[in-house]
N, C-alpha and C positions, 0 to 999 in steps of 0.2 A: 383459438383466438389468443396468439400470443400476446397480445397487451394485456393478458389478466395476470400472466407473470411479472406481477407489481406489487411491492409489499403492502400498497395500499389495499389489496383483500388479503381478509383474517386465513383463508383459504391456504394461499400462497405459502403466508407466516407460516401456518401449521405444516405444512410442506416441508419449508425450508428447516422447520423444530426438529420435524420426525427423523430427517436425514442426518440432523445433528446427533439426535439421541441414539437413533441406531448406531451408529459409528462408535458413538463411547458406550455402548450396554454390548456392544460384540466384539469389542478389540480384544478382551482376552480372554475368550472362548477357549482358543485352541494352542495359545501358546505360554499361555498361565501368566501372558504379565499384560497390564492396564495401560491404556493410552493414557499418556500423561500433559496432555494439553490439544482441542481444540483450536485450528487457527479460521475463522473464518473470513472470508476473501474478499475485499470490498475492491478492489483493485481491475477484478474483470465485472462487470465494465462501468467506470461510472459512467454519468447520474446513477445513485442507485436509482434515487426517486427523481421521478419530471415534471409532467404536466396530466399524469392521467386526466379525464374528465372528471374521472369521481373526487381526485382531490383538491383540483382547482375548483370545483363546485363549494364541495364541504369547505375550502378556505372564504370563499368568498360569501357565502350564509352565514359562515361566524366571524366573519372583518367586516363585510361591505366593501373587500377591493378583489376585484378581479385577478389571479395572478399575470392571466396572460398577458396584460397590457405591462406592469410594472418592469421598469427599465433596469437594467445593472448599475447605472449611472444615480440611479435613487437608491444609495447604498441601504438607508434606513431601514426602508422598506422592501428592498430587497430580500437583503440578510432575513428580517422579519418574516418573512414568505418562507425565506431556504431552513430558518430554524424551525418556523412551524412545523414544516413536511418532514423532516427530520427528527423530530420528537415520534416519528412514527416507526423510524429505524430503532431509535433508542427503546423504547419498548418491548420490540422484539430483542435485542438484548437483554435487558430486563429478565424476559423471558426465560430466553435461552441459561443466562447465568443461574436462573435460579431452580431452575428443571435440572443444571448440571449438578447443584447442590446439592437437591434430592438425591440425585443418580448415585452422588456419591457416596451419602447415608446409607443410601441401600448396600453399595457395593464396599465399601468400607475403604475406599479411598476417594482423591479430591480430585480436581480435572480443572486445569489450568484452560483461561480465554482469552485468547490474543487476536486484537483482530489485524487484516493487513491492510494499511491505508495507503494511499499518497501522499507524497511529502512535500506538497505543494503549498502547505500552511492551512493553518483551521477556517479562516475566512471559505477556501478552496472547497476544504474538506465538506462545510456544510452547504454548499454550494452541489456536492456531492448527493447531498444528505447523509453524512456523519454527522456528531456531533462532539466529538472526540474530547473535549474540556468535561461535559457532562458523562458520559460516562466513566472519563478519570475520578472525577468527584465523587461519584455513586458507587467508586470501587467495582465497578461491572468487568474490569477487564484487570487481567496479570502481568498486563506488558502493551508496548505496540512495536509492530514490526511494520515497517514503509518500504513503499516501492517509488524509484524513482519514474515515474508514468508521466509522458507530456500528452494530454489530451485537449487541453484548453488553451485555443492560439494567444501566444503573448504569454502565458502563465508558464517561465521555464525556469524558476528559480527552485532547486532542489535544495532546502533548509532546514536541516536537523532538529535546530536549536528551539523552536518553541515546544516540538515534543518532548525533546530531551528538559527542559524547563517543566514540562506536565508529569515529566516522568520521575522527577527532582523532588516535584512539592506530593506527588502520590505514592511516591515509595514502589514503583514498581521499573521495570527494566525497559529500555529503547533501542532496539534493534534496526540498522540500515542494512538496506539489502540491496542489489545490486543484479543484474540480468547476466548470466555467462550466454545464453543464446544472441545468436547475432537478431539484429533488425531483420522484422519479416520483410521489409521489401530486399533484402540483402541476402535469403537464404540461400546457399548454395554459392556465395563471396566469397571464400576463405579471408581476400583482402579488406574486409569489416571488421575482423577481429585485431586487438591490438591491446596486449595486458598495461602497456603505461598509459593507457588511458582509463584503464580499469582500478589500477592501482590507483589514480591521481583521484577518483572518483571516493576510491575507499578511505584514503589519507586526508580527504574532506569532511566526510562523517565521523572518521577517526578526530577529527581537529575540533568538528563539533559537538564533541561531547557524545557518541555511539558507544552503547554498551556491548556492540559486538555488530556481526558482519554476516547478513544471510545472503547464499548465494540461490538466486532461484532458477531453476533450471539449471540444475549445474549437471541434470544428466548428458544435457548439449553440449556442455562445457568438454567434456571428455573429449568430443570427436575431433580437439583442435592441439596441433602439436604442443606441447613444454606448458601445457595448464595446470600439472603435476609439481611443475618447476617452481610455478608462479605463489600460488594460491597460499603456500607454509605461510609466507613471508608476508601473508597481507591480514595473521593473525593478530599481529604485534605492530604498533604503529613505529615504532622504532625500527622496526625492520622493513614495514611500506616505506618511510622514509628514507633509509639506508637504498633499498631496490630502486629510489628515483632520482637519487645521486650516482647510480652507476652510470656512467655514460655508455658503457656496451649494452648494457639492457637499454639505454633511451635509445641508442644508434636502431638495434634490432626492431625498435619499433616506433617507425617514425609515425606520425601523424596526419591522414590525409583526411580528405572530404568522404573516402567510403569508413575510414575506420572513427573517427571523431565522436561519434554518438555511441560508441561501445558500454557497454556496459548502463546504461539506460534499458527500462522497461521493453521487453522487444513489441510491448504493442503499441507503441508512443509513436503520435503521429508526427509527419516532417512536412505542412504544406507550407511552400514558401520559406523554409527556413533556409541558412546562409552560418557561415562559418567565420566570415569576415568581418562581423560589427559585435559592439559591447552586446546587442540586443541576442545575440547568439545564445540559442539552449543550448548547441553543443558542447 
């Protein structure tokens, strides 16, 4: 019964704990040195949380409203719904951070938590069931790393700046990150890939305030000519910059409708989207 794979059973959590701990109580078994940070992955797939039965019940025994009926358009109550169910992620972090604490007493070092979000904005995020302000606040995490991920139609505004703002007022670091694998409907394109589109992605979160540049999947990245070339230069926003004033570098890679969505999450969907209008994720 795979719908039990829902954080709403304690079951699941304890699951999802054990695989956490193992990972940091065996990293340096055999090679004598400590994993040094914990990322865990909220990115595959949102929602984390939905509509189980059990949680729209239990929501609606302690409000009196129903979630399935409430509309997106009833932001209040909305939101109020998305924060509730999500106090349920936040827990399990809770959790996790404070199990990593122990880990570390025992083991006599600390073990950084970063989780990986969408950079869709926090509204989004708890939409997701994140609740990404609150565990800034609660010090639960060391950082956040984002993935640009379009999975909610209309919602393609990738926006640094309120993380980077959480990451300001918490004292901890804000990482963008960026897809080097092509679009899965594109595998096997070579004409999908396109680094100044990549580049112009990266000189965006460079402009908003990104404390640095994760590339994910960048073992795909390999299989594509001059990505060797590319990637030095998109260390340093002065030199991304510099790279998109070159005209032979823009000439080499012009812009079409397969390559456009480059560097985007490759599991981001594209129904009905269009390259033509301001309303453009591309």
């Amino acid at each position: 019964d795979f719908s039990r794979l829902c954080y709403a059973f304690p079951e699941y959590r304890e699951e999802r704990l054990t695989a956490v701990l193992e990972a940091a109580r065996a990293s340096g078994h055999q090679s004598g040195r400590h994993l040094e940070t914990i990322v865990l992955d909220f990115v595959r797939q949102p929602p984390i949380l939905m509509y189980h039965p059990q949680l729209c019940e239990t929501y609606e025994q302690k409000t009196g409203h129903n979630s399935r009926e409430i509309q997106a358009q009833e932001v209040d109550s909305f939101l109020a719904w998305c924060r509730w169910r999500a106090a349920i992620l936040t827990d399990f972090v809770r959790t996790v951070r404070d199990r990593l604490d122990q880990l570390g007493r025992e083991l006599g070092h600390s073990f950084k938590l970063i989780p990986r979000i969408t950079d869709l904005g926090p509204n989004i995020n708890l939409i997701e069931g994140i609740d990404i302000a609150t565990w800034c606040a609660e010090g639960l995490i060391d950082g956040i790393l984002t993935s640009p991920l379009n999975w909610a139609r209309t919602v393609w505004e990738h926006d640094l700046r309120p993380y980077v703002t959480l990451g300001k007022e918490h004292g901890i670091p804000v990482v963008a990150g960026v897809c080097l694998n092509q679009q899965t409907r594109f595998h096997r394109n070579g004409a999908s890939v396109n680094y100044a589109v990549l580049a112009r992605r990266v000189r965006d979160y460079q402009i908003q305030g990104a404390n640095g540049i994760a590339f994910y999947q960048s073992e795909c990245g390999l299989e594509f000519d001059d990505i060797d070339q590319v990637i030095p230069h998109l260390a340093d926003p002065q030199a991304t910059e510099a790279l998109l004033t070159d005209s032979s570098f823009l000439d080499r890679w012009p812009v079409t409708h397969l390559n456009c969505a480059y560097g985007l999450d490759c599991h981001s969907h594209f129904n009905n989207f269009t390259i033509d209008t301001d309303l453009s994720p591309m």
